[in-house]
PDB file of N, CA, C and O in Angstrom:
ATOM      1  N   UNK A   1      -7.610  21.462  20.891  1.00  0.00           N
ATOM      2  CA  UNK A   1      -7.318  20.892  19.592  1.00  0.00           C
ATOM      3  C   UNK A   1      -6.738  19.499  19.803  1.00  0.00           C
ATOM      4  O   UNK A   1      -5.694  19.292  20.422  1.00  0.00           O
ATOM      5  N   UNK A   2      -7.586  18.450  19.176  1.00  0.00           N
ATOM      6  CA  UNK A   2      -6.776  16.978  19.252  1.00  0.00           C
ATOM      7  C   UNK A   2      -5.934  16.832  18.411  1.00  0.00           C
ATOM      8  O   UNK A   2      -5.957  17.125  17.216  1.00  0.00           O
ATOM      9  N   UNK A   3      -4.975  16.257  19.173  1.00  0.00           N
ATOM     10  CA  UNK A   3      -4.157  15.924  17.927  1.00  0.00           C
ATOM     11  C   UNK A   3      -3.604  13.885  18.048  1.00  0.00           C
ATOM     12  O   UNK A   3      -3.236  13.254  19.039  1.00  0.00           O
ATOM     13  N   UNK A   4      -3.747  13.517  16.896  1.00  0.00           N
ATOM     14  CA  UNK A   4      -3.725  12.016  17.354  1.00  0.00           C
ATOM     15  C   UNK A   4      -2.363  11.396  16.511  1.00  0.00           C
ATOM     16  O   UNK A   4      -2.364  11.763  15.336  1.00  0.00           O
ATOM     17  N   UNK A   5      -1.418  10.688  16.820  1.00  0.00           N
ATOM     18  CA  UNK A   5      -0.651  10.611  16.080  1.00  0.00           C
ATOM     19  C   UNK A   5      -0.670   8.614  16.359  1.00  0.00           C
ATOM     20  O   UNK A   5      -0.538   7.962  17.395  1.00  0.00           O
ATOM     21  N   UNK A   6      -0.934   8.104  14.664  1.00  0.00           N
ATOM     22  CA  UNK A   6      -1.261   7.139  14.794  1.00  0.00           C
ATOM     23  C   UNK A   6      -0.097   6.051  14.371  1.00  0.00           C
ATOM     24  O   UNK A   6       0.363   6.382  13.278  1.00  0.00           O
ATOM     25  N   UNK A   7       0.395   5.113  14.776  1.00  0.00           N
ATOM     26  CA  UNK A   7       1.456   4.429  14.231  1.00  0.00           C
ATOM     27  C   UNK A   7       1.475   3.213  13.693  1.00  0.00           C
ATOM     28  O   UNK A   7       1.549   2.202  14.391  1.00  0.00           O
ATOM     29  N   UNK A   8       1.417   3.195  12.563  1.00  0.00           N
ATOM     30  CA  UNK A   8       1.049   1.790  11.356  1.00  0.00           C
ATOM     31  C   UNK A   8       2.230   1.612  11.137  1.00  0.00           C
ATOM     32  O   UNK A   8       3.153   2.426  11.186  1.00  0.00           O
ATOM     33  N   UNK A   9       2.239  -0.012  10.758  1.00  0.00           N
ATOM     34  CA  UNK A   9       3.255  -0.786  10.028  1.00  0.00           C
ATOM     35  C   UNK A   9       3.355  -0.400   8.606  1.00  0.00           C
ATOM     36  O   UNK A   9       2.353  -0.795   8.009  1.00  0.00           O
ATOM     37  N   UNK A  10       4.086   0.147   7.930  1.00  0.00           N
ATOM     38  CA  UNK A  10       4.467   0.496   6.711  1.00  0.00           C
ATOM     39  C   UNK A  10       3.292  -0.523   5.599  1.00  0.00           C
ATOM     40  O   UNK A  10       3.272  -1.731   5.834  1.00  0.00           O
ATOM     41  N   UNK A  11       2.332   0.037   4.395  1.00  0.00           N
ATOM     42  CA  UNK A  11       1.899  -0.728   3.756  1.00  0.00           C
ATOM     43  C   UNK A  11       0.866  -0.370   3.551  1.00  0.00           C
ATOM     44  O   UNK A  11       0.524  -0.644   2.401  1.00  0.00           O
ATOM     45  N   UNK A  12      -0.147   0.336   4.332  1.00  0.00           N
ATOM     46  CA  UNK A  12      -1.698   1.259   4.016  1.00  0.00           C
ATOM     47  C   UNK A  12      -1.578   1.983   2.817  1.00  0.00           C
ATOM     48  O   UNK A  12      -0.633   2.695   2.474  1.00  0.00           O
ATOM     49  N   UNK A  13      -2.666   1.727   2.180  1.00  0.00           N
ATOM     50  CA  UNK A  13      -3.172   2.291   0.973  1.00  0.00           C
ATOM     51  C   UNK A  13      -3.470   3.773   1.461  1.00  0.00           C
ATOM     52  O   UNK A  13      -3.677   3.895   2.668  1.00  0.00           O
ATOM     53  N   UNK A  14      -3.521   5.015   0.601  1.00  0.00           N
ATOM     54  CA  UNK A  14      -3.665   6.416   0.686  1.00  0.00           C
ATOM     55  C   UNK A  14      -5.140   5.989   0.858  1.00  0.00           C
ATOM     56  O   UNK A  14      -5.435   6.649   1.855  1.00  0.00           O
ATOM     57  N   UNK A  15      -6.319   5.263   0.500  1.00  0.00           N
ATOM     58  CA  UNK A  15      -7.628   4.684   1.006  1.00  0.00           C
ATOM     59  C   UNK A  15      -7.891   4.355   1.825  1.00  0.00           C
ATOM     60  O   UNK A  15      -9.030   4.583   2.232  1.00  0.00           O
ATOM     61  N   UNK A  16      -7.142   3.743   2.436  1.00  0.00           N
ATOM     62  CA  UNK A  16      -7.254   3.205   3.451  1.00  0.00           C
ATOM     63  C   UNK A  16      -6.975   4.225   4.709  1.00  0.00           C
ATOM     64  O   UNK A  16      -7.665   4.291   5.726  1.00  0.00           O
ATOM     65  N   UNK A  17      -5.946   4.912   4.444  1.00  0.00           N
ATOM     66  CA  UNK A  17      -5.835   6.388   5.816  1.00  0.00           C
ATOM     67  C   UNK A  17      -7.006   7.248   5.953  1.00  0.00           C
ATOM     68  O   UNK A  17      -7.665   7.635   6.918  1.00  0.00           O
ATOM     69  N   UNK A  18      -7.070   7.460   4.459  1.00  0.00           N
ATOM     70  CA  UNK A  18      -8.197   8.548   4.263  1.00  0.00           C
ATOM     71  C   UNK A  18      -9.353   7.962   5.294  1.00  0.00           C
ATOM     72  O   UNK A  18      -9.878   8.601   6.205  1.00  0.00           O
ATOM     73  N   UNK A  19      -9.624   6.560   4.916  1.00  0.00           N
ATOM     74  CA  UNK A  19     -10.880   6.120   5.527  1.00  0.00           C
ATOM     75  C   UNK A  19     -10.797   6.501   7.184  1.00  0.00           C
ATOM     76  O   UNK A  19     -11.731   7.068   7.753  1.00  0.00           O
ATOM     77  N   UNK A  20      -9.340   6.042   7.982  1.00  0.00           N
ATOM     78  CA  UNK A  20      -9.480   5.622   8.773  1.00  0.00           C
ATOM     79  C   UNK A  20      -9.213   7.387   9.944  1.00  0.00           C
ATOM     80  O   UNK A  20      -9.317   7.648  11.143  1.00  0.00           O
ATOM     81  N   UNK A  21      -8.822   8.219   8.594  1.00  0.00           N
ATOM     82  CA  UNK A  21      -8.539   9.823   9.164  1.00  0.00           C
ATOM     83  C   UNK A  21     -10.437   9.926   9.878  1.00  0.00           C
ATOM     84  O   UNK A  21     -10.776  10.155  11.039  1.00  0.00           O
ATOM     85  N   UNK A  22     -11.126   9.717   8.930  1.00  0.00           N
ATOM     86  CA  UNK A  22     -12.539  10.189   8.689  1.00  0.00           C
ATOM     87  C   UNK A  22     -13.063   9.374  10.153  1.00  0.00           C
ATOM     88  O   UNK A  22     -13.460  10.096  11.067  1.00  0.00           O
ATOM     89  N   UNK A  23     -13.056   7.974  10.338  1.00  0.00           N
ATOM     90  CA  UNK A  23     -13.654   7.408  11.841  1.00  0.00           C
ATOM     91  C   UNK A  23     -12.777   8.251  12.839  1.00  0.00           C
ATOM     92  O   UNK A  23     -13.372   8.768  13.784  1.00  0.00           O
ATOM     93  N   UNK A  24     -11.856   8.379  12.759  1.00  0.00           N
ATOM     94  CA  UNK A  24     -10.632   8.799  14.135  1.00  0.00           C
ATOM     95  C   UNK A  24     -11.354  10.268  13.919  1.00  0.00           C
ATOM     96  O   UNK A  24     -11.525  10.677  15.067  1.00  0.00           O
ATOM     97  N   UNK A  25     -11.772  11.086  13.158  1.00  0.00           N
ATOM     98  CA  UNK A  25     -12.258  12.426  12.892  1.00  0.00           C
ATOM     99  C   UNK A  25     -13.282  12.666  13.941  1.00  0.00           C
ATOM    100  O   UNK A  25     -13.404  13.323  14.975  1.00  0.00           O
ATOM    101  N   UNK A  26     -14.346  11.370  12.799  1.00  0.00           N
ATOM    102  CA  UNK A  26     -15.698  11.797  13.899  1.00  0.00           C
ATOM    103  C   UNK A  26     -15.582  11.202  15.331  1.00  0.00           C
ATOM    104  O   UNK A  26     -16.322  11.468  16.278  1.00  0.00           O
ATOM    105  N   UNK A  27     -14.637  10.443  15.324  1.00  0.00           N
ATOM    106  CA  UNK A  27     -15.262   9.758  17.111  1.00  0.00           C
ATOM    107  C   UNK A  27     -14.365  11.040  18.108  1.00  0.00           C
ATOM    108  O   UNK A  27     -14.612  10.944  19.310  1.00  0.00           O
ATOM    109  N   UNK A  28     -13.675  11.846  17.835  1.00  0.00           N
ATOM    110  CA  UNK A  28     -13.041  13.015  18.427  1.00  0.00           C
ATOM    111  C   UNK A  28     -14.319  13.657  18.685  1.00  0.00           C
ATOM    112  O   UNK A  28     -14.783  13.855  19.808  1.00  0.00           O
ATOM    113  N   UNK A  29     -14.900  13.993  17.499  1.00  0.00           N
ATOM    114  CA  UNK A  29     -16.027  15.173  17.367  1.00  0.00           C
ATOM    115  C   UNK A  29     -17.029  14.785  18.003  1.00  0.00           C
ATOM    116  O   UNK A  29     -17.527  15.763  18.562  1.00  0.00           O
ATOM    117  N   UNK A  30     -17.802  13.511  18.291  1.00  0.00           N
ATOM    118  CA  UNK A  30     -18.456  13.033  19.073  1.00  0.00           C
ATOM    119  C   UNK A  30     -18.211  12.284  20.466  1.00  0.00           C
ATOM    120  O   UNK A  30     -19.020  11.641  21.134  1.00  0.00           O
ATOM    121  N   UNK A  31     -17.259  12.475  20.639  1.00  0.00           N
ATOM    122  CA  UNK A  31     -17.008  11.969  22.140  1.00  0.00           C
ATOM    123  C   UNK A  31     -16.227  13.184  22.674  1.00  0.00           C
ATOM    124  O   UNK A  31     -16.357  13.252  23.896  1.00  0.00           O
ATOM    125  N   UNK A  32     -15.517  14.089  22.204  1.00  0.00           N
ATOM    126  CA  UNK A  32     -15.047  15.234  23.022  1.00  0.00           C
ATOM    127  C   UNK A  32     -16.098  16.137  22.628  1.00  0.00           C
ATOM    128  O   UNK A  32     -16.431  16.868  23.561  1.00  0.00           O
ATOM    129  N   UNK A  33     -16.609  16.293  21.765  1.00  0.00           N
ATOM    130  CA  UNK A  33     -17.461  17.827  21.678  1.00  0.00           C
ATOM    131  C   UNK A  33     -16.895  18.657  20.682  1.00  0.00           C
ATOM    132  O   UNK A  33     -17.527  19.654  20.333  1.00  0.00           O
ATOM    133  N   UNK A  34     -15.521  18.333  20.042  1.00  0.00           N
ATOM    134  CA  UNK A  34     -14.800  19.265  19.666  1.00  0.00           C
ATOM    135  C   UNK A  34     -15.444  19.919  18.581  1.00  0.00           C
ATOM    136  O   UNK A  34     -16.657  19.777  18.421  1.00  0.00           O
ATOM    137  N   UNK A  35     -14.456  20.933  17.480  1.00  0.00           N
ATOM    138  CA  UNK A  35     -15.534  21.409  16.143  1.00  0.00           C
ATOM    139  C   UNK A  35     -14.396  20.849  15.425  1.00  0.00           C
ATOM    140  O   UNK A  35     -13.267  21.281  15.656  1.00  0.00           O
ATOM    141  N   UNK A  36     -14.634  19.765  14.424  1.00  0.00           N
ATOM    142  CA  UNK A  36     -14.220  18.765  12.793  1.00  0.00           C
ATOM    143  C   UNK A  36     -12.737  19.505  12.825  1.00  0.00           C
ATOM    144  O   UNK A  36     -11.674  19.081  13.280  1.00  0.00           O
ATOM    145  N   UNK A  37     -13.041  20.733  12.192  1.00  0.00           N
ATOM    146  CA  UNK A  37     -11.937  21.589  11.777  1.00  0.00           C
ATOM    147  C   UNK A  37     -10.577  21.770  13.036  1.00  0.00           C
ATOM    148  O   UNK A  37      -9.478  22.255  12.766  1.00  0.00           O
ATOM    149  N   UNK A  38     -10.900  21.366  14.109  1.00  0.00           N
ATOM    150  CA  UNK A  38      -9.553  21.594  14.691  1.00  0.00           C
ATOM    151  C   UNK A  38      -8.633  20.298  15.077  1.00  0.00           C
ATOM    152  O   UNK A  38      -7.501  20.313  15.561  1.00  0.00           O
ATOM    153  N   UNK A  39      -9.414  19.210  14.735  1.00  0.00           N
ATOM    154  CA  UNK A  39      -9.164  17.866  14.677  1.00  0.00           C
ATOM    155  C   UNK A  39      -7.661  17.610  13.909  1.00  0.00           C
ATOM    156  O   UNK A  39      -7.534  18.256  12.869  1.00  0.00           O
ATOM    157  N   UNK A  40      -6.747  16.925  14.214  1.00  0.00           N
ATOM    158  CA  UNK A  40      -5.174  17.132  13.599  1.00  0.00           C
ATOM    159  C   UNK A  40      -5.075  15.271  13.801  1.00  0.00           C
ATOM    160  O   UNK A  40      -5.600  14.596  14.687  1.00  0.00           O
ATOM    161  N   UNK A  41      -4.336  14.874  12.802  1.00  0.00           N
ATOM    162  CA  UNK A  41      -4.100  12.914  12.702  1.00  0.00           C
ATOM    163  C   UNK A  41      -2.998  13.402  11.909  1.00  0.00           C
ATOM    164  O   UNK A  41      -2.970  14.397  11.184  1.00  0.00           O
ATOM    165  N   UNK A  42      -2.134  12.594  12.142  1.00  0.00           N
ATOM    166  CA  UNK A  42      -0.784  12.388  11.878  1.00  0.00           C
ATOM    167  C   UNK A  42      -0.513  11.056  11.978  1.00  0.00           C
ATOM    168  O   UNK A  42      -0.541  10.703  13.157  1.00  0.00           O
ATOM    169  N   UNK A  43      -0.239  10.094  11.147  1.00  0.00           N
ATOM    170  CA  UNK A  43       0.442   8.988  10.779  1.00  0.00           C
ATOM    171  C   UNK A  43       1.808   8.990  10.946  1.00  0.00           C
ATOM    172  O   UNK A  43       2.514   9.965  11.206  1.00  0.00           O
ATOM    173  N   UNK A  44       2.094   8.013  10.806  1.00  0.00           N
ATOM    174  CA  UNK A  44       3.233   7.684  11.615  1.00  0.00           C
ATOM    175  C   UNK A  44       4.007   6.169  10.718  1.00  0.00           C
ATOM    176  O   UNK A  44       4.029   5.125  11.369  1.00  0.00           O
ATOM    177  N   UNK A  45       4.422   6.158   9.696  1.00  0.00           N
ATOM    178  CA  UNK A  45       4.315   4.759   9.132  1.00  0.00           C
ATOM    179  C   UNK A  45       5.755   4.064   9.623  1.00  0.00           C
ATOM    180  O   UNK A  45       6.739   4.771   9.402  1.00  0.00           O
ATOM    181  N   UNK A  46       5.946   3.091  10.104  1.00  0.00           N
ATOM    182  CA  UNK A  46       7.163   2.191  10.759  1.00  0.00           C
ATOM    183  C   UNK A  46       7.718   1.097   9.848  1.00  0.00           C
ATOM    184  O   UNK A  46       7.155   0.005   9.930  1.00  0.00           O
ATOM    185  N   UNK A  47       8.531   1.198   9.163  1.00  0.00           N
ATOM    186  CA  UNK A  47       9.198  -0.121   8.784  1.00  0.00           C
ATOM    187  C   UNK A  47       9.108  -1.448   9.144  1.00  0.00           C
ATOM    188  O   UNK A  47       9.466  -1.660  10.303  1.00  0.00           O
ATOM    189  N   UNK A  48       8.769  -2.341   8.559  1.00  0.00           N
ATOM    190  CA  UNK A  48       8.468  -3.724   8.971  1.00  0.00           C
ATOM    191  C   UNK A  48       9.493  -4.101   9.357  1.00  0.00           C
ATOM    192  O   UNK A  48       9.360  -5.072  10.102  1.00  0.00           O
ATOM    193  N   UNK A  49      11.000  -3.635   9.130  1.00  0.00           N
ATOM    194  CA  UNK A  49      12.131  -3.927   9.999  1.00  0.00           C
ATOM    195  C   UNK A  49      12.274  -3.206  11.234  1.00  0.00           C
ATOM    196  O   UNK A  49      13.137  -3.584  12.026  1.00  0.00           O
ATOM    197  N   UNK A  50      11.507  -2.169  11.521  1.00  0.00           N
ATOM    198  CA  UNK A  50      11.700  -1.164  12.635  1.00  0.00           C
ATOM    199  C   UNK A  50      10.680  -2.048  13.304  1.00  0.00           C
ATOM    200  O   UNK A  50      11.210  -2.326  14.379  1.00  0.00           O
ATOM    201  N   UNK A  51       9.994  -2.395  13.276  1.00  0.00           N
ATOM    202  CA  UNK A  51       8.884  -2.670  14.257  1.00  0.00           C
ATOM    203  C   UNK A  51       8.490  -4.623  14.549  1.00  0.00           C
ATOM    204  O   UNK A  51       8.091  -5.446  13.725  1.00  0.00           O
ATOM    205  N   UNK A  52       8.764  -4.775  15.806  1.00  0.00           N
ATOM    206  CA  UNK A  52       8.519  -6.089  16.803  1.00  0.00           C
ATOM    207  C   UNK A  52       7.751  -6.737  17.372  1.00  0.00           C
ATOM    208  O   UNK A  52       7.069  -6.121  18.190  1.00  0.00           O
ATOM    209  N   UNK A  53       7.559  -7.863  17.261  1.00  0.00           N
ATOM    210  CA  UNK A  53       6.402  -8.370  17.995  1.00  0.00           C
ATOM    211  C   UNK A  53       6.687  -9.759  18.246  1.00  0.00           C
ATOM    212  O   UNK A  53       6.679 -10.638  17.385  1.00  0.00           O
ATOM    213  N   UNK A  54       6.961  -9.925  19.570  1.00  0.00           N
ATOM    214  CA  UNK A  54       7.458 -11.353  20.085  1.00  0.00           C
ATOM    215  C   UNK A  54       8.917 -11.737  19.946  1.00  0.00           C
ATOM    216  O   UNK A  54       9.400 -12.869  19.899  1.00  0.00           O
ATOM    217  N   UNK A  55       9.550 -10.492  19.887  1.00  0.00           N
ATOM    218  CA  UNK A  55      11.142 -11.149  19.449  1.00  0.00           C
ATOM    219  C   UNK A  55      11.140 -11.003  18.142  1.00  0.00           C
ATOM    220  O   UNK A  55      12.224 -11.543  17.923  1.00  0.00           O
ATOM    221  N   UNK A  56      10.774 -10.703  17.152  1.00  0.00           N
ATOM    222  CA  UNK A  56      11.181 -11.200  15.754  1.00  0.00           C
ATOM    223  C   UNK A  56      10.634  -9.693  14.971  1.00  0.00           C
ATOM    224  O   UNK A  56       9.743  -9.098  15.577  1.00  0.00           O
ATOM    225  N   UNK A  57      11.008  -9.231  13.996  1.00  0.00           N
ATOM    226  CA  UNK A  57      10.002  -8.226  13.274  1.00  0.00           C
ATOM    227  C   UNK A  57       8.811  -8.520  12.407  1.00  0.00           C
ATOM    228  O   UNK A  57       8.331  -9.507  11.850  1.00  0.00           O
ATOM    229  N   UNK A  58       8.563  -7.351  12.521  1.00  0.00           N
ATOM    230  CA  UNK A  58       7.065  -7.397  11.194  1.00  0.00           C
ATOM    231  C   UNK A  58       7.066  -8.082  10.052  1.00  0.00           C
ATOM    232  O   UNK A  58       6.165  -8.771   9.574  1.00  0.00           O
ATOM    233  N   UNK A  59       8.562  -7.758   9.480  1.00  0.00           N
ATOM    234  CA  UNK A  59       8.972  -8.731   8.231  1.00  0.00           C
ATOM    235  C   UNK A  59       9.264 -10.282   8.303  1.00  0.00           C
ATOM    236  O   UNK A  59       9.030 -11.080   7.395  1.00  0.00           O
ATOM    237  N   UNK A  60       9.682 -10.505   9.238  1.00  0.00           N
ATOM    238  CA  UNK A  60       9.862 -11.731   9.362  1.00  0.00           C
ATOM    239  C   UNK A  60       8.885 -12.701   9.504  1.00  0.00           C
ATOM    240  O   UNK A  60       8.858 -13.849   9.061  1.00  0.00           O
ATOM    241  N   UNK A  61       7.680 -11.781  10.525  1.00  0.00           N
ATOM    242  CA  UNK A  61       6.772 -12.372  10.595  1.00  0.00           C
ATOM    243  C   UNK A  61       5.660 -12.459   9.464  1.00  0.00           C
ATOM    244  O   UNK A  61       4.567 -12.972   9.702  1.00  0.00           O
ATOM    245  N   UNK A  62       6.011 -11.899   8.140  1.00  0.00           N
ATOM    246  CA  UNK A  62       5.096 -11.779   7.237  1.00  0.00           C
ATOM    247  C   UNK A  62       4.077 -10.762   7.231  1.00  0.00           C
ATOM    248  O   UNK A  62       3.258 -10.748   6.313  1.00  0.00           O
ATOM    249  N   UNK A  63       4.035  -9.799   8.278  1.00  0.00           N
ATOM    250  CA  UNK A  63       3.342  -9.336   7.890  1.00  0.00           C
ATOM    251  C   UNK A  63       3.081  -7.442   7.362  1.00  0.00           C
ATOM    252  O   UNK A  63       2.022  -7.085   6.847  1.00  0.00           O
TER     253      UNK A  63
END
């Protein structure tokens, strides 16, 4: 059973996961073999103050 736990910067649309549950779905199912149904994604959303890049945060950096 895969289980993928993915970690975004706070701000994805419920559309936008959905979409991105569905590619992370099938490329499991087609590159391991697995069967759809045992496939597990877990998000992970991080605060633009929790999260860094170059010294400075997400927020700061705009984005």
């Amino acid at each position: 059973m895969p289980v993928m736990q993915i970690y975004l910067i706070e701000g994805r649309s419920p559309a936008q996961k959905e979409a991105f549950i569905t590619e992370v779905t099938d490329a499991a199912v087609n590159t391991l073999g697995v069967d759809r149904s045992s496939v597990r994604v877990m998000f992970l959303d991080v605060p633009k103050t929790d999260y860094a890049i170059g010294g400075q945060t997400a927020k700061a950096l705009g984005r």
